[in-house]
MOPAC internal coordinates of N, CA, C and O (Angstrom, degrees):
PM7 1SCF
backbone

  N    0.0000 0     0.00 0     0.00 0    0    0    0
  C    1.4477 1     0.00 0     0.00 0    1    0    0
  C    1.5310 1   111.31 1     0.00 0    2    1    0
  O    1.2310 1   123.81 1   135.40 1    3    2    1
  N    1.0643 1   110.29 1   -44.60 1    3    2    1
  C    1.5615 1   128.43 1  -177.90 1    5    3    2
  C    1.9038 1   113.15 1   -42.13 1    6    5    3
  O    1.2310 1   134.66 1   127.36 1    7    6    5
  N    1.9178 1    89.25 1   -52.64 1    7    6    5
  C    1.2376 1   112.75 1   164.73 1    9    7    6
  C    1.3525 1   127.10 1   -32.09 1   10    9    7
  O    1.2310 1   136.92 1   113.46 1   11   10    9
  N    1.1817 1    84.84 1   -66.54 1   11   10    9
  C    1.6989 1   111.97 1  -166.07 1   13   11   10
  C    1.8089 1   105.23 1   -66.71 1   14   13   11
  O    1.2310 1   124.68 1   139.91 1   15   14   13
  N    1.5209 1   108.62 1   -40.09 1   15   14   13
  C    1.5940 1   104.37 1   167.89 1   17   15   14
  C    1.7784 1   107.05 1   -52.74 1   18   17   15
  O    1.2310 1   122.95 1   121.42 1   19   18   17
  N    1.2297 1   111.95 1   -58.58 1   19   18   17
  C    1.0738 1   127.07 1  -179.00 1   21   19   18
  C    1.4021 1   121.85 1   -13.22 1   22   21   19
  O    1.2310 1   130.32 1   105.93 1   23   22   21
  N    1.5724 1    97.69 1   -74.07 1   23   22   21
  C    1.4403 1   125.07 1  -167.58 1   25   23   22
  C    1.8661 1    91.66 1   -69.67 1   26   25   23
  O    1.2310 1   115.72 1   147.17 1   27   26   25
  N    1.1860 1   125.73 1   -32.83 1   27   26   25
  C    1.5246 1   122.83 1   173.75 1   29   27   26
  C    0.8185 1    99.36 1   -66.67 1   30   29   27
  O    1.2310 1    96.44 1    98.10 1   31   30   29
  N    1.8336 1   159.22 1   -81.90 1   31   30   29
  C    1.1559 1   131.54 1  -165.78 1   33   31   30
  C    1.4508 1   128.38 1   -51.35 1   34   33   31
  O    1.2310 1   120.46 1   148.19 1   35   34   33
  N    1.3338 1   116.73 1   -31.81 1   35   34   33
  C    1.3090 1   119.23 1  -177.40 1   37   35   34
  C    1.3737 1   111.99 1   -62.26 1   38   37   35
  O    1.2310 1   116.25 1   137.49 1   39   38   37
  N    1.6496 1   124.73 1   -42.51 1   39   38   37
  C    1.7458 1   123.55 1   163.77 1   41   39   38
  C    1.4152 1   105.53 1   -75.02 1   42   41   39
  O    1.2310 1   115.65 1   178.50 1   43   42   41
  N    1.4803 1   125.86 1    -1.50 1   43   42   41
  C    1.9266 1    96.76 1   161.43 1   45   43   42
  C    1.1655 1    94.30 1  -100.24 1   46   45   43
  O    1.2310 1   105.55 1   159.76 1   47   46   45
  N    1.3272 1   144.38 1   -20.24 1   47   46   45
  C    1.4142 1   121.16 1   169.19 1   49   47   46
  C    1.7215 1   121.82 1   -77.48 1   50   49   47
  O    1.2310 1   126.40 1   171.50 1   51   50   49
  N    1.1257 1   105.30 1    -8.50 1   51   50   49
  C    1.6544 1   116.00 1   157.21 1   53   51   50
  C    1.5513 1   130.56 1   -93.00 1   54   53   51
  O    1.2310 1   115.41 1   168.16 1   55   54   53
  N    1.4048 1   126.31 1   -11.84 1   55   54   53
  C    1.0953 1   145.69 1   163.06 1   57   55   54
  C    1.5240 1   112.91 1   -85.34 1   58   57   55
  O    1.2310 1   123.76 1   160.03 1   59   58   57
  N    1.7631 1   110.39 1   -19.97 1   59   58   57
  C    1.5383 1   114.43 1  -162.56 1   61   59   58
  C    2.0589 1    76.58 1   -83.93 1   62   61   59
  O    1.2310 1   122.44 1   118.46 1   63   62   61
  N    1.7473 1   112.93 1   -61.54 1   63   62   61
  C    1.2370 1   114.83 1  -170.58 1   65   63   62
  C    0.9994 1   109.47 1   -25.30 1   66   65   63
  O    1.2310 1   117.90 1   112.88 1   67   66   65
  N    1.4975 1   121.61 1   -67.12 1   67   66   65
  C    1.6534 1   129.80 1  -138.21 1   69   67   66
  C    1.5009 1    95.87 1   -76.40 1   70   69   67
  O    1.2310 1   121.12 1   143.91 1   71   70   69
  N    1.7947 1   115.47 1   -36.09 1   71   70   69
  C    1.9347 1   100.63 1   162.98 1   73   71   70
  C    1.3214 1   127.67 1   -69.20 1   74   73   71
  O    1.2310 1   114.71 1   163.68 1   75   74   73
  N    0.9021 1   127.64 1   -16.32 1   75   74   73
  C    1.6269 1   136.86 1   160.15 1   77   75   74
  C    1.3403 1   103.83 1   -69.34 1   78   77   75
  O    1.2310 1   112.24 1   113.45 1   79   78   77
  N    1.3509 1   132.24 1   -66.55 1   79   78   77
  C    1.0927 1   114.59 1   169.08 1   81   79   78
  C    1.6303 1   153.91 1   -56.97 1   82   81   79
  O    1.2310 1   127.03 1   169.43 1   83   82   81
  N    1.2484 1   104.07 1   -10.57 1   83   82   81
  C    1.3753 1   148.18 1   163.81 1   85   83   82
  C    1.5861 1   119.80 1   -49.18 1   86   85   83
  O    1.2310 1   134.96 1   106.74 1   87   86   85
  N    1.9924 1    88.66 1   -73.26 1   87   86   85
  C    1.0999 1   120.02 1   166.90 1   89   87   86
  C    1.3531 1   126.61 1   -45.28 1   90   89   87
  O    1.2310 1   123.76 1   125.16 1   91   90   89
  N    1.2897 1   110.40 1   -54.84 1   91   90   89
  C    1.6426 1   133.75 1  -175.80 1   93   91   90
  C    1.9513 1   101.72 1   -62.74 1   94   93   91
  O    1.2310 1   127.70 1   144.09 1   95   94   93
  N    1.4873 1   102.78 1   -35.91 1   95   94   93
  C    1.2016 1    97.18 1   176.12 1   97   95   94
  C    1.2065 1   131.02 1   -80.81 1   98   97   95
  O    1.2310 1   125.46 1   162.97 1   99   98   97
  N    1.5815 1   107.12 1   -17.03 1   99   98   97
  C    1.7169 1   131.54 1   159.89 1  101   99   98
  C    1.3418 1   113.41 1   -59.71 1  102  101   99
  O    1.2310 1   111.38 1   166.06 1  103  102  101
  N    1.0530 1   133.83 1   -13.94 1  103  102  101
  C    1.6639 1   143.83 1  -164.92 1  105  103  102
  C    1.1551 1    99.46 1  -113.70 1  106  105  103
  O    1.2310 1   118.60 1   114.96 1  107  106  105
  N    1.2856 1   120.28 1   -65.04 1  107  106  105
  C    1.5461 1    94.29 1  -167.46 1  109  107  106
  C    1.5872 1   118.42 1   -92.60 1  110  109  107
  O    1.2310 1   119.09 1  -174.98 1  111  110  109
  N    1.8646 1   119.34 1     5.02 1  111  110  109
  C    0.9358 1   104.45 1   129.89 1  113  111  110
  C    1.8808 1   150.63 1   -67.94 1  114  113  111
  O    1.2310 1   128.92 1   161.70 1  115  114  113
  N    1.1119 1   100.42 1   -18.30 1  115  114  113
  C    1.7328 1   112.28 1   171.47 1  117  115  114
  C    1.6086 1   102.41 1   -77.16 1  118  117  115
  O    1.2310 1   125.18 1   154.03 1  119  118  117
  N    1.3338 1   107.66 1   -25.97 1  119  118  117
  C    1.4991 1   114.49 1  -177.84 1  121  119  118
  C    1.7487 1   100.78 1   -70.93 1  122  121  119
  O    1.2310 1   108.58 1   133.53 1  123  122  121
  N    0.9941 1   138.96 1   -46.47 1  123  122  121
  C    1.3976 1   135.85 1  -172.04 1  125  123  122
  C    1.3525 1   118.38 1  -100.11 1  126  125  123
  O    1.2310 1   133.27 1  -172.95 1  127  126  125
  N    1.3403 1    91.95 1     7.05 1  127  126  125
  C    1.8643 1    99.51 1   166.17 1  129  127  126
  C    1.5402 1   100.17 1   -94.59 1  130  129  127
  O    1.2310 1   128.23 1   151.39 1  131  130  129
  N    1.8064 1   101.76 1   -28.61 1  131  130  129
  C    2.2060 1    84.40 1  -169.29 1  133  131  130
  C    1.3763 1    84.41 1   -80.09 1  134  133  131
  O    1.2310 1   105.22 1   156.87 1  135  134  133
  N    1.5726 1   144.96 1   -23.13 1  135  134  133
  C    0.9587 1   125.35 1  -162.79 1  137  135  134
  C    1.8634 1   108.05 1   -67.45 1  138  137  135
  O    1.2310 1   123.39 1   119.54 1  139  138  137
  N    1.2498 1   111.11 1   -60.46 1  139  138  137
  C    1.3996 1   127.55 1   174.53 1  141  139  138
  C    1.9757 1    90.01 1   -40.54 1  142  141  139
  O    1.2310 1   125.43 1    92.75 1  143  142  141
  N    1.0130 1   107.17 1   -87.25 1  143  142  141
  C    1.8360 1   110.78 1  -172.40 1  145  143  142
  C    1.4483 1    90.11 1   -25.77 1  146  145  143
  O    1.2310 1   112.87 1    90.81 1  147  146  145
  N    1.4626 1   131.08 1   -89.19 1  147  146  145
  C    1.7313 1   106.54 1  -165.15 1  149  147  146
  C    1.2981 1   131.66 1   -65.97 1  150  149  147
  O    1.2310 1   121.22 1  -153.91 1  151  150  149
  N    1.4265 1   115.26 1    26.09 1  151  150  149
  C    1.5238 1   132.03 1   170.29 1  153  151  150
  C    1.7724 1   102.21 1  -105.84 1  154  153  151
  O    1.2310 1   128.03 1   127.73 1  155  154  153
  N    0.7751 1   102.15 1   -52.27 1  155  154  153
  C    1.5280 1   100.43 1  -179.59 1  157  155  154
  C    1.6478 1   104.16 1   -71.04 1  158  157  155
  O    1.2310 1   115.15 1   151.58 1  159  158  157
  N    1.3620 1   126.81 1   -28.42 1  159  158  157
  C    1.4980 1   128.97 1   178.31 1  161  159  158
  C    1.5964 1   110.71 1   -64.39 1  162  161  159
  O    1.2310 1   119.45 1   137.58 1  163  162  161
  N    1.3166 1   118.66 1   -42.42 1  163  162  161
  C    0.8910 1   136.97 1   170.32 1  165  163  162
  C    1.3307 1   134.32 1   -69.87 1  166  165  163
  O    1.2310 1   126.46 1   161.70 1  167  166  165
  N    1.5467 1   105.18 1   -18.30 1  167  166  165
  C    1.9629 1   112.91 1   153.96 1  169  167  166
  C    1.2094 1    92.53 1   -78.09 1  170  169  167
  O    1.2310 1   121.74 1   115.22 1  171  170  169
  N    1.3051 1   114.28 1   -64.78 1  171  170  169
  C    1.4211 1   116.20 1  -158.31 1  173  171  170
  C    1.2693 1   110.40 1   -46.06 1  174  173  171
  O    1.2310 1   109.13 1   167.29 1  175  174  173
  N    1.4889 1   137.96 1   -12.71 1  175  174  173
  C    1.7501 1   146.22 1   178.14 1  177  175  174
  C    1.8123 1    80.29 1   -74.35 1  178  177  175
  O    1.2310 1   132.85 1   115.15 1  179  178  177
  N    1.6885 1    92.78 1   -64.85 1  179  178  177
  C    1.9975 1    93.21 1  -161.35 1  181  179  178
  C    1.3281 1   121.71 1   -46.15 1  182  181  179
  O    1.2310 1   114.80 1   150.76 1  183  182  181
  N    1.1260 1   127.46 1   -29.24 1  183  182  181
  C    1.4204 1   126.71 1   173.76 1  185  183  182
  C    1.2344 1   109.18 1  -101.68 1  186  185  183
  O    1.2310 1   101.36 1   133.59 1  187  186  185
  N    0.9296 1   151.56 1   -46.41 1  187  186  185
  C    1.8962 1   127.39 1   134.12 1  189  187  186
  C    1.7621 1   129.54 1     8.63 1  190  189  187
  O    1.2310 1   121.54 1   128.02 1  191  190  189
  N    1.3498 1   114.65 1   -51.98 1  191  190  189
  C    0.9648 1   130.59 1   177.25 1  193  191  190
  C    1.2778 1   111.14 1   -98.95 1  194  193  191
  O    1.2310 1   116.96 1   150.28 1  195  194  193
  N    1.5779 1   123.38 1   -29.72 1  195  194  193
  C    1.6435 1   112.71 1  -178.64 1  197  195  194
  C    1.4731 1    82.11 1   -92.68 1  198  197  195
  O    1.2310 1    92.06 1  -156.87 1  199  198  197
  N    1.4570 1   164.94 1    23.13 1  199  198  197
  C    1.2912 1   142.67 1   131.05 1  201  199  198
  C    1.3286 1    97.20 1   -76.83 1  202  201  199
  O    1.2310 1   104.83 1   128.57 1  203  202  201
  N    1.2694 1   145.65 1   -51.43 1  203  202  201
  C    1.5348 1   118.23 1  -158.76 1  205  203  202
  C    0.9832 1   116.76 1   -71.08 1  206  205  203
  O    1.2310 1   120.96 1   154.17 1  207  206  205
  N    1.3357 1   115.77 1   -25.83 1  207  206  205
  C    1.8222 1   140.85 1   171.50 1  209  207  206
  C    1.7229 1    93.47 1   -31.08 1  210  209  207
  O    1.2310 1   132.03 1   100.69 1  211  210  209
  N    1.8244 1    94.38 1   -79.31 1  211  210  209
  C    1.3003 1   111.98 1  -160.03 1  213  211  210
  C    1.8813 1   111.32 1   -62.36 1  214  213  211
  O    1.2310 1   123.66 1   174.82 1  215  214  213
  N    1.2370 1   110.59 1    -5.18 1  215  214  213
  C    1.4539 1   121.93 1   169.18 1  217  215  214
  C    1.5015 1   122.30 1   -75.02 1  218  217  215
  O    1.2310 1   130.26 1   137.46 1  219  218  217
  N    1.3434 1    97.83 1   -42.54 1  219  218  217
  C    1.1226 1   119.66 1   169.79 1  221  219  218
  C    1.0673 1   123.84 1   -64.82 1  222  221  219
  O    1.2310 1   114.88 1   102.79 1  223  222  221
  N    1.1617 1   127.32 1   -77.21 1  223  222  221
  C    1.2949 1   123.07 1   147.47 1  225  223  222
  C    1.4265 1   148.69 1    -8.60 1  226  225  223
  O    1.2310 1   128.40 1   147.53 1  227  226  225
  N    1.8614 1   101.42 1   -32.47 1  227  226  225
  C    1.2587 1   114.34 1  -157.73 1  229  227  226
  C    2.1140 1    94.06 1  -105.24 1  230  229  227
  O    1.2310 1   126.65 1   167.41 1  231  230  229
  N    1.6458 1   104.81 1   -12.59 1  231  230  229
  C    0.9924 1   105.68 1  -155.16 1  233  231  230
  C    2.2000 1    88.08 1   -93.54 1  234  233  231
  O    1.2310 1   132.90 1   149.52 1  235  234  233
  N    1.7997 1    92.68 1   -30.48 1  235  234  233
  C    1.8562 1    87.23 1   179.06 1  237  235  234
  C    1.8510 1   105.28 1   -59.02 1  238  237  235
  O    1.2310 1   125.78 1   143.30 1  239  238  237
  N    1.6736 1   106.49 1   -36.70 1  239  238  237
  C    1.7242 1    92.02 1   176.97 1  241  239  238
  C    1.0832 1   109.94 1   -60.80 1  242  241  239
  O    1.2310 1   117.25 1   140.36 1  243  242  241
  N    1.2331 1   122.85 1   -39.64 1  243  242  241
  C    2.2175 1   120.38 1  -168.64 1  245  243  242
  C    1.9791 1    93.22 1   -45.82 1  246  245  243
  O    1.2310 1   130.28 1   117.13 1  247  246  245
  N    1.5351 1    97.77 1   -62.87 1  247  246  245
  C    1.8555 1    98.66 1  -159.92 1  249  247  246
  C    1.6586 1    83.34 1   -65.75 1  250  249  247
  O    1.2310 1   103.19 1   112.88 1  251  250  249
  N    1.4071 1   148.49 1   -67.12 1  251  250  249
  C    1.5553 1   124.08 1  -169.65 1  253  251  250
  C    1.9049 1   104.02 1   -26.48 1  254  253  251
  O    1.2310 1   132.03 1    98.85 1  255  254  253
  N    0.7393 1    94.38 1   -81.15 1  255  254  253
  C    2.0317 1   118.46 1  -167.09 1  257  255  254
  C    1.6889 1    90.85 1   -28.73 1  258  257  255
  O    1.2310 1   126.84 1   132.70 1  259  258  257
  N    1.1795 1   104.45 1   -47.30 1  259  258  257
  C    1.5806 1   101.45 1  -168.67 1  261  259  258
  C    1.3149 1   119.91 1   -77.75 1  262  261  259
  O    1.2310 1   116.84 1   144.31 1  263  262  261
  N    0.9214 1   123.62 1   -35.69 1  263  262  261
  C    1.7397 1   153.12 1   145.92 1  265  263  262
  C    1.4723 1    95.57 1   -18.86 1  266  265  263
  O    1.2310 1   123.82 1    90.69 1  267  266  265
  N    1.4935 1   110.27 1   -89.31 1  267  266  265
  C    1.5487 1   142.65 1  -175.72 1  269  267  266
  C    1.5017 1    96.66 1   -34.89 1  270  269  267
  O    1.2310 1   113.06 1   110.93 1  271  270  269
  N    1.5597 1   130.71 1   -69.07 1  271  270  269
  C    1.1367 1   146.83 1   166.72 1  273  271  270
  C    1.9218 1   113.54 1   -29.83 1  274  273  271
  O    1.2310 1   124.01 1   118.43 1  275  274  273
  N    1.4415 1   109.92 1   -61.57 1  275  274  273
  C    1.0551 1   104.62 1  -173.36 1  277  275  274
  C    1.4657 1   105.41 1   -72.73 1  278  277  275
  O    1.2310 1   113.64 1   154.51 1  279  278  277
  N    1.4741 1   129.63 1   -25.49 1  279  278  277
  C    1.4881 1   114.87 1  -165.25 1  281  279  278
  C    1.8755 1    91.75 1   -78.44 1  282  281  279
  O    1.2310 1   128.23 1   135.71 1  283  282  281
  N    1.2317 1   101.75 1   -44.29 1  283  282  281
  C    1.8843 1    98.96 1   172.35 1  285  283  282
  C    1.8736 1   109.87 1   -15.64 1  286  285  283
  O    1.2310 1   135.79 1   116.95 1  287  286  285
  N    1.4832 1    87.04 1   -63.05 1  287  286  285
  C    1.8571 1   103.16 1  -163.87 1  289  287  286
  C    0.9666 1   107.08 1   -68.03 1  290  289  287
  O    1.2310 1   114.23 1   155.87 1  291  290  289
  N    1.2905 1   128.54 1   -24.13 1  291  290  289
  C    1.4516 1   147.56 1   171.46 1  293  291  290
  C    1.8737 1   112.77 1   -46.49 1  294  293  291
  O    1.2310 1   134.93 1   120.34 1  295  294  293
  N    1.1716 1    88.72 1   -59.66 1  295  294  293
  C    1.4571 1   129.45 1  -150.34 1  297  295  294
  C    2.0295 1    90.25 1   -77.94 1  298  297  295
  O    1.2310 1   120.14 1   126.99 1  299  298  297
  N    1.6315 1   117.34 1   -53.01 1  299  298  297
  C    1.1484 1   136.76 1  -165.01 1  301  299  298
  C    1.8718 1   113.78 1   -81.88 1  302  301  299
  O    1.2310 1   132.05 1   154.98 1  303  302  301
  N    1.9467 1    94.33 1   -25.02 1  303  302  301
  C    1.0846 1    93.78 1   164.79 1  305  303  302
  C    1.7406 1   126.97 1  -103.58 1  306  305  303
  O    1.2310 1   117.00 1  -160.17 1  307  306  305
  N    1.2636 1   123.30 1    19.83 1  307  306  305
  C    1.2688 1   158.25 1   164.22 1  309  307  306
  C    1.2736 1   112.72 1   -75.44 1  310  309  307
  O    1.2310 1   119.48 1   151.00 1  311  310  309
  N    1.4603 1   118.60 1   -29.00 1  311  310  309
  C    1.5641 1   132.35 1  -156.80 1  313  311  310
  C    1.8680 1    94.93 1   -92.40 1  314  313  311
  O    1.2310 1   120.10 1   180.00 1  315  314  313

């Protein structure tokens, strides 16, 4: 009988391991997913901002071009 208690604690203290260990592996996988998630959050900011950049940017050539354009007509209706 003694045995038999025996051998029962020894599989809850091996059933206790393998959830701790389990567990532990649940953590620091969720752990390197938030890590990855605020790495990818954090491109995802960088190209956010290098598109508005490049919007911006793209919108000072539109008013140049148009500028350029109107002094053209300017220039063509002078002629």
């Amino acid at each position: 009988m003694e045995n038999n208690n025996r051998a029962e604690t020894w599989m809850e203290w091996i059933i206790r391991a393998v959830a701790i260990g389990v567990a532990s592996l649940a953590v620091s996988y969720l752990r390197d997913i938030g890590k990855e998630t605020a790495m990818l959050s954090m491109q995802f900011l960088e190209l956010k901002y290098e598109i508005k950049r490049l919007a911006d940017a793209n919108l000072n050539y539109a008013e140049k071009l148009e500028n350029i354009e109107q002094r053209i007509k300017r220039l063509e209706d002078k002629k």
